[in-house]
C-alpha positions as CSV (number, residue, x, y, z in Angstrom):
1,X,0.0,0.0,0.0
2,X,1.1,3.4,-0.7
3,X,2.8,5.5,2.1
4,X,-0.4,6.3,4.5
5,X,1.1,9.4,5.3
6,X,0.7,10.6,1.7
7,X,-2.9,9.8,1.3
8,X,-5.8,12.3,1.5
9,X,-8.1,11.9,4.4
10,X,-11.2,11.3,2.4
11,X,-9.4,8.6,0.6
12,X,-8.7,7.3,3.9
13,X,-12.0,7.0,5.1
14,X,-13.2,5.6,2.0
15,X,-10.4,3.0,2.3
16,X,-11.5,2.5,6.0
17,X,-14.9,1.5,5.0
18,X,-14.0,-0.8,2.2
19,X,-11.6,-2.5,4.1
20,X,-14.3,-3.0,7.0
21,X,-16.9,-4.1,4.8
22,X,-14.6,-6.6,3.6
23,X,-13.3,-7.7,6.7
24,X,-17.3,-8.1,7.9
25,X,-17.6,-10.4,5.0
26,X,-14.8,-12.3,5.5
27,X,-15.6,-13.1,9.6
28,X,-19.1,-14.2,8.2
29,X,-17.9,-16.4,5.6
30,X,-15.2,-18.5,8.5
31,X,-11.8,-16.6,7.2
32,X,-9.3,-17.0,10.0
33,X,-5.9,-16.9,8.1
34,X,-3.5,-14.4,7.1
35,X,-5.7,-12.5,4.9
36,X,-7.9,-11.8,8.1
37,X,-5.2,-10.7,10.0
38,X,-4.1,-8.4,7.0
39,X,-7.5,-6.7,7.0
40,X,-7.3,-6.2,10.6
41,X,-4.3,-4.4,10.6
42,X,-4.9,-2.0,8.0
43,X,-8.0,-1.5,9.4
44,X,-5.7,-0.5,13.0
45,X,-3.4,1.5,10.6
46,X,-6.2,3.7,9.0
47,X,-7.7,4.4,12.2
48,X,-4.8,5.6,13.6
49,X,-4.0,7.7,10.9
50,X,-7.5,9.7,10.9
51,X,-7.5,10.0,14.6
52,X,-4.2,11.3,14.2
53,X,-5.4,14.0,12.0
54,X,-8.3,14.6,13.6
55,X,-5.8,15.3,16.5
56,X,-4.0,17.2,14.3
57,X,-6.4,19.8,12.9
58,X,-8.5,20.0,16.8
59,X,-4.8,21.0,18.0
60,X,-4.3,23.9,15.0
61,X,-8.1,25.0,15.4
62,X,-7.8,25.7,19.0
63,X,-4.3,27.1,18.7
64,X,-5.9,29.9,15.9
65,X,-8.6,30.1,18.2
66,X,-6.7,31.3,20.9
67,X,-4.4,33.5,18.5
68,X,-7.7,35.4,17.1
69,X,-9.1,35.8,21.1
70,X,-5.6,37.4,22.3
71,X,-5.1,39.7,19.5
């Protein structure tokens, strides 16, 4: 997969939602190999890369909020 990092965030949440759809599908049809396990963790990796951001931008809005009220 492509450096995370250097992936938009609404491509991100699409990917989230594929990769959770197919990850629903595969617990329903008995998958427990490698595959699995592969979903699972790019599913982690995603999640932790929009929280991240979301982090990010909750961190740079209240920082420019704070600059605008002390000006």
């Amino acid at each position: 997969m492509e450096d995370i990092k250097n992936i938009q965030t609404d491509t991100l949440i699409d990917m989230l939602a594929k990769f959770t759809a197919d990850y629903s599908t595969m617990l329903k049809e008995g998958y427990m190999d490698d595959e699995l396990t592969n979903c699972q963790l790019t599913i982690d990796s995603l999640q932790s890369e929009i929280t991240a951001r979301k982090n990010i931008e909750a961190t740079i809005s209240k920082y420019k909020f704070v600059s605008s009220v002390t000006k």
